[in-house]
C-alpha positions in Angstrom: 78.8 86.8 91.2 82.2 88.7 91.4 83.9 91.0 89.5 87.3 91.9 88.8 89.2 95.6 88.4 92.2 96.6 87.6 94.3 99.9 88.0 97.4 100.4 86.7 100.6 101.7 88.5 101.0 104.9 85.8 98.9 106.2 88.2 101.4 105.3 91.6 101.6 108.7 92.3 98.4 108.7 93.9 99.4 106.8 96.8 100.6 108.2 99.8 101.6 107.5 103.3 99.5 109.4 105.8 101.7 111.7 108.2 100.9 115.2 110.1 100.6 116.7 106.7 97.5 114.9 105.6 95.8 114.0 108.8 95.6 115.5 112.1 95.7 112.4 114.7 93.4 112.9 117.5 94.3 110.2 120.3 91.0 108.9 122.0 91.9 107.4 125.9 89.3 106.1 128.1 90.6 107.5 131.6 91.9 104.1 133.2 91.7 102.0 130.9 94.0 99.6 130.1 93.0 99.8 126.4 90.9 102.0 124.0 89.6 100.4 120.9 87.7 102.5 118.9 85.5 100.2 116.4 82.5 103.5 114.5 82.5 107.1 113.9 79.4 109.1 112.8 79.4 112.3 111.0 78.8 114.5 114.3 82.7 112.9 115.4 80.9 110.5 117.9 82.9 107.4 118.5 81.4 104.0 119.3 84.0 101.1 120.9 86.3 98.8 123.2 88.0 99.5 126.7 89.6 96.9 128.7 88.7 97.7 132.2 92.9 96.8 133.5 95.8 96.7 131.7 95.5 92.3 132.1 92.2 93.2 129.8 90.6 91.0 132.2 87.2 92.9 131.5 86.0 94.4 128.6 83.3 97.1 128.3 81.8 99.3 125.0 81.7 103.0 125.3 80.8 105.9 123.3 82.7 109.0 123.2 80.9 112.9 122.2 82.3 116.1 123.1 85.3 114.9 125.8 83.2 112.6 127.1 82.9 108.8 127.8 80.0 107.1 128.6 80.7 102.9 129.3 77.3 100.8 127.4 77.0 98.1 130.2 73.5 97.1 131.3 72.6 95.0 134.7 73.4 91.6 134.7 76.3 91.8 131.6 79.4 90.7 132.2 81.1 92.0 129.4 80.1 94.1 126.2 82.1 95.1 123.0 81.3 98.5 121.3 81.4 98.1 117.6 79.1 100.5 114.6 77.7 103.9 115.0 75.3 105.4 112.8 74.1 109.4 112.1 71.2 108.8 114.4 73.5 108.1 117.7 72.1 104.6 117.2 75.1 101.9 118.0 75.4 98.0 118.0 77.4 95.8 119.9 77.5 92.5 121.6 77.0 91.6 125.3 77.7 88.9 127.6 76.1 87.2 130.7 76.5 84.4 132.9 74.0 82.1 130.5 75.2 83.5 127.5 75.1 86.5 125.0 73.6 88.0 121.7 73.4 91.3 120.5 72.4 95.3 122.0 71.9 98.2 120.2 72.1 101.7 122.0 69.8 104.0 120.8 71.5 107.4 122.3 71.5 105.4 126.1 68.1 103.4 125.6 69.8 99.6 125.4 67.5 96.7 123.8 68.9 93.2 123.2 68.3 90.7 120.4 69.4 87.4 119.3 69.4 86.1 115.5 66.9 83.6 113.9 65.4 81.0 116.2 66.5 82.8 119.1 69.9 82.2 118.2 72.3 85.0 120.9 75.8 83.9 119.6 75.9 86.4 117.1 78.0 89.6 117.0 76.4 92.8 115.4 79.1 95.2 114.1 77.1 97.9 112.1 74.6 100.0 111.4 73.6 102.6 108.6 71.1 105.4 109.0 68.2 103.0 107.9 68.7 100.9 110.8 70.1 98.0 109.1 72.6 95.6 110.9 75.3 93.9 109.7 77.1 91.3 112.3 78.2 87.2 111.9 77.0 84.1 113.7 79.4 82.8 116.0 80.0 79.8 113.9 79.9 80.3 110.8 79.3 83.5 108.4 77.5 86.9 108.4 74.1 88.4 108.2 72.4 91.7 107.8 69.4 91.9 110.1 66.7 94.6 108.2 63.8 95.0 110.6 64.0 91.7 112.1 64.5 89.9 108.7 68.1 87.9 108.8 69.5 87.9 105.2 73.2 85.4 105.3 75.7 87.5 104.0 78.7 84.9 102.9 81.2 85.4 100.5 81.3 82.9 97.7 85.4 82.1 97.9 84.9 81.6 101.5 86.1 78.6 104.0 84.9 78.3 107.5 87.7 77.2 109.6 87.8 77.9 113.2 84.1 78.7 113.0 85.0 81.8 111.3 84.0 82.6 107.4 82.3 85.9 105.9 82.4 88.7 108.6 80.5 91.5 107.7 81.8 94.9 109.4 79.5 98.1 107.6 77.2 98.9 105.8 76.0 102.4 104.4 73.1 103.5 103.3 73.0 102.4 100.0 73.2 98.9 101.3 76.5 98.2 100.2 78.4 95.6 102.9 82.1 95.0 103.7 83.9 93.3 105.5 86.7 90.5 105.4 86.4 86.3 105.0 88.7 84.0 105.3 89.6 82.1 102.1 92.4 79.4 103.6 93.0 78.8 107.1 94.4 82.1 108.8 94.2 84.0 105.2 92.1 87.1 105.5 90.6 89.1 102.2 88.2 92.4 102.2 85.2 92.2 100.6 82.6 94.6 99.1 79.0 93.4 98.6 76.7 95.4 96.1 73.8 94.7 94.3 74.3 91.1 94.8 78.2 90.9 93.7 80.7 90.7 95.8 84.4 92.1 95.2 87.5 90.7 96.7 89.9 93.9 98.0 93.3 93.1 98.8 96.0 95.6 99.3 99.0 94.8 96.8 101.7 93.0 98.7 99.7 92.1 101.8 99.7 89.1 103.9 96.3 89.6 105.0 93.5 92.5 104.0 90.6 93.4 106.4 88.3 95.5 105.3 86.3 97.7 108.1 83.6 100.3 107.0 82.2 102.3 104.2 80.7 105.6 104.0 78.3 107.0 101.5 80.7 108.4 99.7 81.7 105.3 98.7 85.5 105.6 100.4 86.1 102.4 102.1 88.5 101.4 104.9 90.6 99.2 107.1 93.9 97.9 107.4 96.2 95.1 106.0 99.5 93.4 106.6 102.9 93.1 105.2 106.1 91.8 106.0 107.1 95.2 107.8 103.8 95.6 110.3 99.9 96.8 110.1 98.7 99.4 108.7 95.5 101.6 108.2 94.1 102.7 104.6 91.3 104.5 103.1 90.0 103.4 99.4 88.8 106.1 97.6 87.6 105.0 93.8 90.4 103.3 93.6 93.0 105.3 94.7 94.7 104.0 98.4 95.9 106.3 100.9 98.1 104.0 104.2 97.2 105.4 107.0 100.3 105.1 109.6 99.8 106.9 113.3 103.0 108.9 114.1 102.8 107.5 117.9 102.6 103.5 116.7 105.4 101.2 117.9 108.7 100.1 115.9 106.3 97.4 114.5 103.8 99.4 112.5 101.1 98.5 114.6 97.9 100.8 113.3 94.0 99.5 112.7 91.5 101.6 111.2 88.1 100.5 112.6 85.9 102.3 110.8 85.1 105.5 108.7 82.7 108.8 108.4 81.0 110.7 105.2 83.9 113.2 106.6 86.2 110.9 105.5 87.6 110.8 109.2 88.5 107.7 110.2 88.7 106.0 113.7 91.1 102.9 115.2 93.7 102.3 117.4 97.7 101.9 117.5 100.2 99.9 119.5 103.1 102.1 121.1 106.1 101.0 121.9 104.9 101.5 126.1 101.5 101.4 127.1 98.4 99.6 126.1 96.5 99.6 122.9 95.3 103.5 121.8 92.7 104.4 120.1 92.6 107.3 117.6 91.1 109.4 115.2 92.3 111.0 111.9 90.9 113.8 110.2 91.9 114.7 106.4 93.6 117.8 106.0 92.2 119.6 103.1 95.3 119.9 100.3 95.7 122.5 97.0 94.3 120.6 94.1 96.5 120.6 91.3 96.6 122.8 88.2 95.7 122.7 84.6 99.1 122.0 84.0 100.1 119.7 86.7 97.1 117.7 85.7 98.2 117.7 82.1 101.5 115.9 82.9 100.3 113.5 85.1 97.6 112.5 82.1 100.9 111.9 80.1 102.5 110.0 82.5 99.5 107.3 83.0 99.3 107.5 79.3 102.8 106.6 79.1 102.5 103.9 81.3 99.9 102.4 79.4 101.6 102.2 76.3 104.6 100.7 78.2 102.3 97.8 79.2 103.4 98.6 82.8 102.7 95.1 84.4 102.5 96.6 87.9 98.9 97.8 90.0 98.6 100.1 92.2 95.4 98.4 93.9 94.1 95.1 92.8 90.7 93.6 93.3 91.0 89.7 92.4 
């Protein structure tokens, strides 16, 4: 089933481009590295991800980051491991690789178990977690799951295509249950999804190439990034109402990804500069004056005014 929602651009004034004045950006650098890729963020700040071992990313390892500190998630006999959801617990999810192969680990504050999907099945990629313990992740050939105490339920969006063994891919989930994440609806065309109470939404940013979305909190804000003919960038949803997130240190190509999201409404990611590898970062609200009784007054006439216009524009569209 899917749904469709409109809102209409009398209320454009919503939208704003995130600077020092409504974040504080936070960069997050694994000492070495040649890149940081934050992926989760819990409510305590603590940040789940990515780091390429040299600047040729030759390597890759997951870490977690609390208080100033790094700690790399890589267990005997793994050859690689990618750092992906955190939830309020300290519990995280990633996926590993050996000589013979691969599946999934979650990190229970250091303890590391492994697991595979249905019949055994290790090529899958778990990529989040919500306080219940659920897991959302894909299969490496196909679409996505969510794993609830060992019970695999296929998550796959209904306008989706598998090309390139890629599909639905599932990214959050929050405690409700709700699921994003991003599919792929023509060869190398990317959409966000939402999946609640058995409907799923498309979310695509107005004007994008490409939309992915990346996590959820249980406030219902939802995030990620999305593409355009002048770069990337990051954005938070928030009933509606879209707020592009844009580090101040990204390159002259717009190069930000938001990775994930916390009740806080912090969010987490990384940016390309214009030297130097990939950066990860957070990006913390900054709490702003709400508006008065009058200032809300005129901007109620102003939507109403739109209306009656029959304003053909959206400010965010969800086909």
């Amino acid at each position: 089933m899917r749904t469709k929602a409109t809102l209409v651009a009398g209320l454009a004034f919503w939208v704003t481009a995130a600077s020092a004045d409504t974040f504080t950006f936070s960069d997050i650098i694994v000492p070495g590295s040649g890149s940081t890729m934050p992926s989760g963020i819990n409510d305590a700040g603590t940040v789940s991800g990515t780091f390429c071992i040299d600047p040729l990313c030759s390597s890759q390892e997951a870490f977690r980051y609390s208080n100033g500190s790094f700690t790399s998630v890589l267990s005997t006999g793994w050859t690689q491991s990618f750092g992906y959801g955190i939830n309020n617990q300290g519990r995280s999810v990633g996926q590993y690789y050996t000589t013979n192969g691969g599946g999934g680990f979650l990190d229970n504050n250091g303890s590391l178990s492994t697991f595979a999907g249905p019949n055994g099945n290790g090529g899958i990629s778990p990529t989040g977690i919500n306080d219940s313990g659920a897991i959302v992740g894909s299969y490496a050939t196909d679409n996505g799951f969510v794993d609830e105490n060992g019970v695999f339920t296929d998550v796959t969006d209904p306008n989706a295509i598998i090309f390139d063994s890629q599909g639905t891919i599932p990214v959050g989930i929050n405690d409700s249950g709700a699921i994003v994440g991003f599919y792929q609806s023509a060869p190398f065309t990317w959409n966000g999804f939402l999946y609640s109470n058995g409907v799923y939404t498309t979310i695509n940013v107005p004007g994008a190439i490409d939309t992915y979305v990346s996590g959820i909190n249980n406030m219902g804000q939802i995030a990620g990034f999305y593409v355009n003919s002048t770069g990337y960038y990051g954005f938070i949803d928030t009933g509606g109402m879209l707020t592009t997130i844009a580090d101040p240190n990204s390159d002259i190509y717009n190069q930000t990804f938001v990775t994930g999201i916390n009740d806080n409404g912090e969010v987490v990611g990384y940016y390309l500069a214009d030297t130097g590898p990939d950066t990860g970062f957070t990006a913390t609200p900054v709490a702003t004056p709400e508006p008065g009784s009058a200032q809300l007054l005129a901007l109620t006439f102003l939507a109403i005014g739109a209306l009656a216009r029959g304003y053909p524009g959206r400010l965010f569209r969800v086909r």
